[in-house]
C-alpha positions as CSV (number, residue, x, y, z in Angstrom):
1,X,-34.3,-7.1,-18.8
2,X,-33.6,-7.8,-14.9
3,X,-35.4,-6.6,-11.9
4,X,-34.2,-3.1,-11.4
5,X,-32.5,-4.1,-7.8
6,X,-30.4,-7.3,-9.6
7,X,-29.3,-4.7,-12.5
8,X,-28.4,-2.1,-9.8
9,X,-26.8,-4.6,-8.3
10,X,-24.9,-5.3,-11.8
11,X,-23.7,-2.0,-11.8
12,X,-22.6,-1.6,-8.6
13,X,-20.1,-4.8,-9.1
14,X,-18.8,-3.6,-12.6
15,X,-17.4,0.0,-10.8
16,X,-15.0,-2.9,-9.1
17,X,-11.4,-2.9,-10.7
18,X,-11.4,-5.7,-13.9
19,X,-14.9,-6.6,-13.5
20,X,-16.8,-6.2,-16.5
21,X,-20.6,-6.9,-17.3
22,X,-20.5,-10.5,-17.6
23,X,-18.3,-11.3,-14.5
24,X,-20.5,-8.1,-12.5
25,X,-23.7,-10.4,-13.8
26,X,-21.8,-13.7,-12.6
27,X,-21.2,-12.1,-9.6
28,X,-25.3,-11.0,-8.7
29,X,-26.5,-14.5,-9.6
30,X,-23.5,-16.0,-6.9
31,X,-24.8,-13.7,-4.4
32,X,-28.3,-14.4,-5.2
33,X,-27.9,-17.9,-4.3
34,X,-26.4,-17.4,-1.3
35,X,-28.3,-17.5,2.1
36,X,-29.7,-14.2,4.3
37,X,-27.2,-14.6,7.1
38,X,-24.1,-14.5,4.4
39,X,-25.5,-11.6,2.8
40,X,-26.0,-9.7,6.3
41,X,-22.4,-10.3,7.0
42,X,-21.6,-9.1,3.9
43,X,-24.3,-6.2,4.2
44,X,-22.2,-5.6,7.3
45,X,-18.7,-5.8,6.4
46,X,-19.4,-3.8,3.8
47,X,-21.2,-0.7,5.8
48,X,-17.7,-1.5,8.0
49,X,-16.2,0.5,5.2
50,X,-17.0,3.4,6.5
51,X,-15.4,3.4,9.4
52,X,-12.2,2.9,7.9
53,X,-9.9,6.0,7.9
54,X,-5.7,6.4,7.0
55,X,-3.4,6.8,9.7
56,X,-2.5,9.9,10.6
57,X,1.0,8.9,11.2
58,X,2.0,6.5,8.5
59,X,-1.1,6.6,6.3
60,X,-1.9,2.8,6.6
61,X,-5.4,1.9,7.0
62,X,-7.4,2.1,10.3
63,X,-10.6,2.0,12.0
64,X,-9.0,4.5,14.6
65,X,-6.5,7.5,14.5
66,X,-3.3,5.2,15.1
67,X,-2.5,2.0,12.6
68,X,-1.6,-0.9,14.6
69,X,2.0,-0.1,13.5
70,X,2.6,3.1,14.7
71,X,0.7,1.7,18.2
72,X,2.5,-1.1,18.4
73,X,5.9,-0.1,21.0
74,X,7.9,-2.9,20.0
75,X,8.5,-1.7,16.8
76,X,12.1,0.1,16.0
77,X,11.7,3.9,15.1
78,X,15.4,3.6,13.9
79,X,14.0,2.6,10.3
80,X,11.2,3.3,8.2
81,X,9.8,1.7,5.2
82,X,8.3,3.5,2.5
83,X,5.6,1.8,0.2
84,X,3.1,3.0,-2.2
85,X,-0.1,1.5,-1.0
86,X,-1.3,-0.5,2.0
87,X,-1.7,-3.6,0.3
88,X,2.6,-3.6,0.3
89,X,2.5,-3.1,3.9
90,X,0.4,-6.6,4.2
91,X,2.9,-8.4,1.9
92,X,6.0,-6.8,3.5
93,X,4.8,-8.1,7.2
94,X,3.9,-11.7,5.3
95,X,7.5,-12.1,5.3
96,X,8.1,-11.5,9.3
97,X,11.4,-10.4,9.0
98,X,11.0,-6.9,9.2
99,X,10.2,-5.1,12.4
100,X,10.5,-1.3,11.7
101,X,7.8,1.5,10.7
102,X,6.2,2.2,7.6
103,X,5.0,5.2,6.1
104,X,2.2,4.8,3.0
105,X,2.5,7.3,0.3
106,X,-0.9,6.2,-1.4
107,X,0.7,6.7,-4.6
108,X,3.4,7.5,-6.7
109,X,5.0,10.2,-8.7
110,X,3.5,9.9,-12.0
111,X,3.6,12.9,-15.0
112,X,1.5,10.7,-17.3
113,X,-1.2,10.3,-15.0
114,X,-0.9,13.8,-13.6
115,X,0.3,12.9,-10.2
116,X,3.3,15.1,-8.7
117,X,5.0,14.9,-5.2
118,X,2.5,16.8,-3.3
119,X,-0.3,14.9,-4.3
120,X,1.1,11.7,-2.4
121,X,1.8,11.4,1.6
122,X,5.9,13.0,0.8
123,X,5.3,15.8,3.3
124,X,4.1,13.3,6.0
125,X,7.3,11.3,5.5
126,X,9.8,14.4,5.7
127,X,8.0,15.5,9.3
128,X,8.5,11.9,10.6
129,X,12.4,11.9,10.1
130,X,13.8,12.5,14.0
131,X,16.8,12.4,15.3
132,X,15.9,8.6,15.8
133,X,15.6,7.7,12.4
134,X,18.8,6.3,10.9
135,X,17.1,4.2,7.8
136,X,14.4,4.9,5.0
137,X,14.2,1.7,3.0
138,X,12.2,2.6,-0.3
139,X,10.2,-0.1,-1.0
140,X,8.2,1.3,-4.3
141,X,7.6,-1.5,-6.6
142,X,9.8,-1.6,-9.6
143,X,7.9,0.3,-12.7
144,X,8.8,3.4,-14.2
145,X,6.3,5.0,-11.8
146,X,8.4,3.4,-8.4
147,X,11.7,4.0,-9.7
148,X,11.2,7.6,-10.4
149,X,9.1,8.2,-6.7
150,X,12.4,6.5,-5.3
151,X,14.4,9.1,-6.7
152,X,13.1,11.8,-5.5
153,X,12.6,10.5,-2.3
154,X,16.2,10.2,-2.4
155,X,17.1,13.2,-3.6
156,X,15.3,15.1,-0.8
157,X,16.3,12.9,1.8
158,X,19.7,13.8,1.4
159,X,20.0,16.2,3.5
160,X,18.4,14.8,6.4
161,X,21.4,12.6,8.0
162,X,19.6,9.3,7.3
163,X,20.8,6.7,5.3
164,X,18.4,5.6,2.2
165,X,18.1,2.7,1.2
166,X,15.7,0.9,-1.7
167,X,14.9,-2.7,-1.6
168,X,16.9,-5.2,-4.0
169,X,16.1,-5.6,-7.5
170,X,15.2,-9.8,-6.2
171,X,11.4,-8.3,-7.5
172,X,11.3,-8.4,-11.2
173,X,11.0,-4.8,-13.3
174,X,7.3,-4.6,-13.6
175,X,5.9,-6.2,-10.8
176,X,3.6,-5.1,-7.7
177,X,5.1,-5.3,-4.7
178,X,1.7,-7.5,-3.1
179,X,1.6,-10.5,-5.8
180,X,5.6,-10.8,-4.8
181,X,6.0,-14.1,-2.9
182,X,7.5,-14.2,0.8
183,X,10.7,-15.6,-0.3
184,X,11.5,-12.9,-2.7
185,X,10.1,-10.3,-0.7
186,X,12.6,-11.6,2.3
187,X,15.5,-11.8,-0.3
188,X,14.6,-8.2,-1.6
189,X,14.7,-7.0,2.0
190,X,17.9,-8.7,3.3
191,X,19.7,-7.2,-0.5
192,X,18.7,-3.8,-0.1
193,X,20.8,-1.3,-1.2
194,X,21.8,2.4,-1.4
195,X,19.8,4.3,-4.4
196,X,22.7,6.0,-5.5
197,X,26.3,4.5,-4.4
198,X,28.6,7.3,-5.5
């Protein structure tokens, strides 16, 4: 019915998460009325893409080998934040109140879906514990998926002299950590507590 470009277009839109065909259609007519230099930036930005790599410290995302995070020398290596994806990163430094590393599983331990713990960045994490390292806050959002990714990260980080910690339960069960709002987020942070207080 449409040009073969506009419904390639179409198609290319509805692969996006939640977009189906009438809001992948909506989409092509908005960017059909726009003008040539906004679709060249976005012709661009989008071609930036690839370019884009994970850290291969933390796994966060960068366009070099080294996250601004793990570049950044003002940062304490004394603690280290562990979060699923590196949209929690973003919503964790919204807050400003925490100033420590992070490492980025890109996932979590889930049976249903078929994903164990060597499918997700745990390895990474266990080789970045030093002598340094005194604190890994778990800060996997509060579904069944988190909670049980927390506990195993608990239960093999036993042994390695730091203290664990996950954030407080200020985020409802649920949740994703990135639509949490900075006030919660600080409160969760601040509240943190030890996964297993026996």
């Amino acid at each position: 019915m449409y040009p073969k470009n506009f419904e390639k277009l179409i198609a290319a839109l509805e692969t996006l998460p939640g977009v189906g065909n009438k809001t992948a259609q909506r989409y092509a007519f908005s960017l059909l009325d726009r003008n040539v230099e906004n679709i060249d930036e976005m012709i661009e930005s989008l071609q930036g893409i690839r370019h884009i790599r994970r850290c291969r410290t933390c796994g966060f995302l960068s366009d070099e080998d080294e996250c601004l995070f793990c570049k950044d020398k003002t940062r304490s290596g004394k603690t280290i934040m562990v979060v699923a994806y590196p949209q929690d990163v973003v919503a964790i430094e919204k807050t400003g109140s925490y100033k420590g590393l992070y490492h980025v599983l890109n996932g979590l331990i889930s049976s249903s879906k078929g994903i164990y713990p060597e499918d997700i960045g745990i390895d990474g994490l266990l080789k970045r514990i030093t002598q340094e390292t005194k604190e890994v806050i778990i800060a996997t959002s509060p579904t069944m998926d988190g909670e049980m990714t927390a506990l195993y990260l608990d239960k093999i980080l036993k042994d390695k002299g730091v203290l664990v910690t996950r954030l407080a339960h200020g985020l409802p069960m649920g949740a994703s950590l990135d639509y949490a709002d900075e006030l919660t987020l600080i409160k969760a942070l601040d509240n943190r507590r030890k996964i297993n207080d026996e």
